[in-house]
Backbone as JSON, one array per atom type, in Angstrom:
{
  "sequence": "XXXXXXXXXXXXXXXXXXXXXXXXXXXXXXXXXXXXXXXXXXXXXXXXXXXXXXXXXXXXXXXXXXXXXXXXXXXXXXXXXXXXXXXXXXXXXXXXXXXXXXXXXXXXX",
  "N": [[-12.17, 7.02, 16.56], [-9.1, 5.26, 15.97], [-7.77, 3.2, 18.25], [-4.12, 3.68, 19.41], [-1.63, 1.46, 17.51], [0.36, -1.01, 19.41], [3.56, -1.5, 19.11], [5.1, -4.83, 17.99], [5.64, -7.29, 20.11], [6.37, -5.66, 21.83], [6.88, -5.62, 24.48], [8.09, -8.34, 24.77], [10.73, -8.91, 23.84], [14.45, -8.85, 24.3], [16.47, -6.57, 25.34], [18.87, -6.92, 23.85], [17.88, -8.62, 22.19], [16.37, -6.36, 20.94], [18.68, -4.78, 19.72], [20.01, -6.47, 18.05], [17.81, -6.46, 16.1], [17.92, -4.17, 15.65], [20.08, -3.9, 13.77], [19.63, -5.32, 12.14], [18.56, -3.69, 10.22], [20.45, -2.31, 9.03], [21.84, -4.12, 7.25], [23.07, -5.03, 4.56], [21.19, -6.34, 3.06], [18.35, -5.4, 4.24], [16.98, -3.24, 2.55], [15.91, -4.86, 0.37], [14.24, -6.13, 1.59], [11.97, -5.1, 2.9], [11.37, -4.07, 0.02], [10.34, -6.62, -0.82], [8.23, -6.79, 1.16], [6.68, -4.51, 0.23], [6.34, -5.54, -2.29], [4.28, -7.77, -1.74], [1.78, -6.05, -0.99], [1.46, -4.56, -3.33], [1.03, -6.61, -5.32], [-1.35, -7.57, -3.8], [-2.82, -5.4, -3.96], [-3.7, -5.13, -7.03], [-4.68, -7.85, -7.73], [-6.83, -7.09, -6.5], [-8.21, -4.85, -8.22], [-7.94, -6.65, -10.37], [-10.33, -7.79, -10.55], [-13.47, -9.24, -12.25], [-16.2, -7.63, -13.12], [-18.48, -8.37, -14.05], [-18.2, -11.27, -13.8], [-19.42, -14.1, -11.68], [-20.08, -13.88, -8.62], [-19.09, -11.76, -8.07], [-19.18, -9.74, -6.16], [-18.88, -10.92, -3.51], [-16.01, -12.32, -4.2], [-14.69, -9.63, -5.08], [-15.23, -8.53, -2.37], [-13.59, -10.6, -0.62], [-10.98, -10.15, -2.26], [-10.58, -7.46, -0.98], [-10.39, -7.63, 1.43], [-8.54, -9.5, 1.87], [-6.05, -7.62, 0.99], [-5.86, -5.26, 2.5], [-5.38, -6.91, 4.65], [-2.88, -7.5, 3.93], [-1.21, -5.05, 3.46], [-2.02, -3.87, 6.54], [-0.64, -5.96, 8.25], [2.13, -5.84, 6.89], [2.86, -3.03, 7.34], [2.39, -3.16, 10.26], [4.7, -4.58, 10.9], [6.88, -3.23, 9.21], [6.53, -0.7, 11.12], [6.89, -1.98, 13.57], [9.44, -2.86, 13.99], [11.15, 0.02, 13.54], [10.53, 0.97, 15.9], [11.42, -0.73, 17.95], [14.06, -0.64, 16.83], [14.05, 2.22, 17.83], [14.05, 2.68, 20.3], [16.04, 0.48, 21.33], [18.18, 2.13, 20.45], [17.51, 4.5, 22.37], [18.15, 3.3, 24.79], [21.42, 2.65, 24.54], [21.91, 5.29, 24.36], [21.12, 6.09, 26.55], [22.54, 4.71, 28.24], [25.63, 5.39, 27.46], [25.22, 7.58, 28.7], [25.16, 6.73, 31.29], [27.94, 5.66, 31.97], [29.7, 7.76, 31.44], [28.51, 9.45, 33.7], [29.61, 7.43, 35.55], [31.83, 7.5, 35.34], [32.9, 10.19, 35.87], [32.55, 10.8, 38.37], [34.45, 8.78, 39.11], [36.57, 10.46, 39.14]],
  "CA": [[-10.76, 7.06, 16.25], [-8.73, 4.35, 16.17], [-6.63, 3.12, 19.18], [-2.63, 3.54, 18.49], [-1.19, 0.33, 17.64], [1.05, -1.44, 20.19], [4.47, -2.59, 18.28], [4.96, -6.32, 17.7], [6.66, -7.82, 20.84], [6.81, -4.57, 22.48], [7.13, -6.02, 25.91], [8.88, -9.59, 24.77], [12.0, -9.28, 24.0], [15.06, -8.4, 25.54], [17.39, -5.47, 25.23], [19.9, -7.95, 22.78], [17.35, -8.54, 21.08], [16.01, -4.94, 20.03], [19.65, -4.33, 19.15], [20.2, -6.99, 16.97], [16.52, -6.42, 14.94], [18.25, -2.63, 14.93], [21.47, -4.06, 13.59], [19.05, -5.97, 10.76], [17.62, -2.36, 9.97], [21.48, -1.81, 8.61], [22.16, -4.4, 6.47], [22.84, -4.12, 2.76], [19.99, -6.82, 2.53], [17.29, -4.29, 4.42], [15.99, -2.82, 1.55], [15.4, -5.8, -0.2], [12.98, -7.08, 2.57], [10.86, -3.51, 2.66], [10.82, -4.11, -1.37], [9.17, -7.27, -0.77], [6.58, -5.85, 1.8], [6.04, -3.64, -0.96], [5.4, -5.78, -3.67], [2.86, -8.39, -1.31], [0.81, -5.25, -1.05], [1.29, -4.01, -4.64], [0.0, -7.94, -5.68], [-2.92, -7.96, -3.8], [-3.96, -4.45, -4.98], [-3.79, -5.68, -8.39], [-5.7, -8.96, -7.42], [-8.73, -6.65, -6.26], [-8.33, -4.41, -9.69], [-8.39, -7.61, -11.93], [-12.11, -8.74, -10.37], [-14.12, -8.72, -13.32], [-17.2, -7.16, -12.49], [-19.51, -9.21, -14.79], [-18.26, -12.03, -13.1], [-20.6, -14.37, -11.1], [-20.27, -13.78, -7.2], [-18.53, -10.42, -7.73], [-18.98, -8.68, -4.45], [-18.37, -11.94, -3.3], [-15.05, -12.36, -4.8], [-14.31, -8.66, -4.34], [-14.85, -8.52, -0.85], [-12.85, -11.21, -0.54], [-9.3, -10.05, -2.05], [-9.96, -5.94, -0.84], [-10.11, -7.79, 2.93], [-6.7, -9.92, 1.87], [-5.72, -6.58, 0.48], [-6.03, -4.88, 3.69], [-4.69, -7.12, 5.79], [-1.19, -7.63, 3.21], [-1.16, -3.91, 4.15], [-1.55, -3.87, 8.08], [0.86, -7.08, 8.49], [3.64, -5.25, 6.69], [3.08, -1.81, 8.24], [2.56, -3.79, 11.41], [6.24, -5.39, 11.2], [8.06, -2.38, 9.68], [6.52, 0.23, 12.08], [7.61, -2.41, 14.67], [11.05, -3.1, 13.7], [11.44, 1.11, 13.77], [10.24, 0.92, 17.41], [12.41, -1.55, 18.15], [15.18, 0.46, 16.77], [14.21, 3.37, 18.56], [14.06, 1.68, 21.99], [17.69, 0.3, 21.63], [19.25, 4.14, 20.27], [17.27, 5.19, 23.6], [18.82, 2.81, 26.07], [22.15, 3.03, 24.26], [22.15, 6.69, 24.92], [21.29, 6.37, 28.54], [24.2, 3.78, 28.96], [26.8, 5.94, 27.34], [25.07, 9.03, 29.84], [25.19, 6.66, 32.88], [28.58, 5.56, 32.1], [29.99, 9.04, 31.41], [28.21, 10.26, 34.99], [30.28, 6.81, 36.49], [33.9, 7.89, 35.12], [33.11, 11.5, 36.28], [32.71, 10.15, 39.72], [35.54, 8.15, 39.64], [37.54, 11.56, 38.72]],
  "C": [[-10.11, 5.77, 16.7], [-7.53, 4.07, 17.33], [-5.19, 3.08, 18.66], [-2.11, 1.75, 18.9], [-0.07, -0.03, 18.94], [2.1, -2.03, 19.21], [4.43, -3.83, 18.77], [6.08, -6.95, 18.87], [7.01, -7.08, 21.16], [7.29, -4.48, 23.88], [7.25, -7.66, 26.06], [10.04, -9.77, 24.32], [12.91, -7.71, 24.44], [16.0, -7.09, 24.49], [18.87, -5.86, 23.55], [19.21, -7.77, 21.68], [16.98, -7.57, 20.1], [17.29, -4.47, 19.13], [19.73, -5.04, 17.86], [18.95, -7.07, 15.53], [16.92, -4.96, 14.75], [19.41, -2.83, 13.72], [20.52, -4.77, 12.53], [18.85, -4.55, 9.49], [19.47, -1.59, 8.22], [22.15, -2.53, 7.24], [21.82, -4.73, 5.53], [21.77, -4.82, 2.41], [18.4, -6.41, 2.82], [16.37, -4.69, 3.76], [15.17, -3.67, 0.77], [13.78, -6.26, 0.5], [12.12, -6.5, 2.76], [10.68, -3.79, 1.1], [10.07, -5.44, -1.24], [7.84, -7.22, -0.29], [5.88, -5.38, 0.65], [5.7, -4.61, -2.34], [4.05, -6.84, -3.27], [2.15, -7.31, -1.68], [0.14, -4.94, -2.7], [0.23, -5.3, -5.39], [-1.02, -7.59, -5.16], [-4.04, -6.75, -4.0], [-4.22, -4.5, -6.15], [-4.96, -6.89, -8.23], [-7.31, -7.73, -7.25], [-8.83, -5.78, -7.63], [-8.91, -5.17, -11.03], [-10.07, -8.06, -11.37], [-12.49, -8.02, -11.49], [-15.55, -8.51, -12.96], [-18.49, -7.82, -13.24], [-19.34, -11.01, -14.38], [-19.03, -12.73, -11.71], [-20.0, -14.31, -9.58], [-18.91, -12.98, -6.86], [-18.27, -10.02, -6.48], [-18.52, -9.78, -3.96], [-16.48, -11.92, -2.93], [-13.85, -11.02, -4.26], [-13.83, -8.28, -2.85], [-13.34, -9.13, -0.29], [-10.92, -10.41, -0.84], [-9.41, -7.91, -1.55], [-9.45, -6.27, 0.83], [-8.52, -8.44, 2.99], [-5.59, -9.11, 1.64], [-5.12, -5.68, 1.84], [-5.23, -5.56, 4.35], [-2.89, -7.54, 5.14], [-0.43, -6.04, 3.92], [-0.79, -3.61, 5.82], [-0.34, -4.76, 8.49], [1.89, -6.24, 8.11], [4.02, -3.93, 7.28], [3.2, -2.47, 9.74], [4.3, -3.8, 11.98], [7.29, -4.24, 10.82], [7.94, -1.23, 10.78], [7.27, -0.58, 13.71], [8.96, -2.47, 14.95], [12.08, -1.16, 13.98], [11.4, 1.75, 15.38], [11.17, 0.77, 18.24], [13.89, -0.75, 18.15], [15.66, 1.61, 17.66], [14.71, 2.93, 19.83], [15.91, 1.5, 22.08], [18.3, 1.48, 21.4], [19.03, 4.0, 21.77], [18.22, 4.83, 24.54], [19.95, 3.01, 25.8], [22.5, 4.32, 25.14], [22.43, 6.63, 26.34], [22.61, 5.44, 28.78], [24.98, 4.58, 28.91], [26.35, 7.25, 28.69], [25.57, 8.71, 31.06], [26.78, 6.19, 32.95], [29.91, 6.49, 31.93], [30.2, 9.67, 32.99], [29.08, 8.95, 35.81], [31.78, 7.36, 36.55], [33.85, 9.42, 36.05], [33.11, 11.79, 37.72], [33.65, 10.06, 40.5], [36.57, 9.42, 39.98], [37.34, 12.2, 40.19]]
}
């Protein structure tokens, strides 16, 4: 079984930072940048489809774009599962701020 990935810069950047790669997550240009993920991948599964199999150093060839295939795949899952991480992480701390600054006012009271 495979070990679970570690997100991308999971323990390099700072608290700012997670926010503002959450605060990317929001705007209207997003989607756009997940539809490109999506079409690298979509290309290089097409690339391994078109090998023509009567072609001279097939497996070769093959090999070749199912491994570029593969890794178009991990890279982009890589970066958006990271970026969702990321996300999460800042909600989390968020939360606890507004909790710990809630339990300071209630103090003060």
């Amino acid at each position: 079984m495979a070990e679970p990935k570690v997100p991308l810069l999971a323990n390099s950047i700072t608290l700012p930072e997670q926010i503002m790669l959450a605060g990317l997550t929001r705007h209207v240009g997003f989607p756009v940048l997940v539809k490109l993920f999506e079409a690298i991948c979509e290309r290089a599964m097409q690339d391994v489809a078109k090998v023509d199999p009567e072609k001279e150093n097939y497996d070769r060839i093959l090999a070749y774009r199912q491994q570029r295939s593969r890794v178009s795949h991990e890279v982009t899952r890589d970066v958006l599962d990271s970026i969702e991480w990321h996300k999460q992480m800042a909600g989390k701390a968020a939360q606890a701020e507004e909790l710990l600054d809630g339990q300071l006012q209630l103090q003060e009271n």
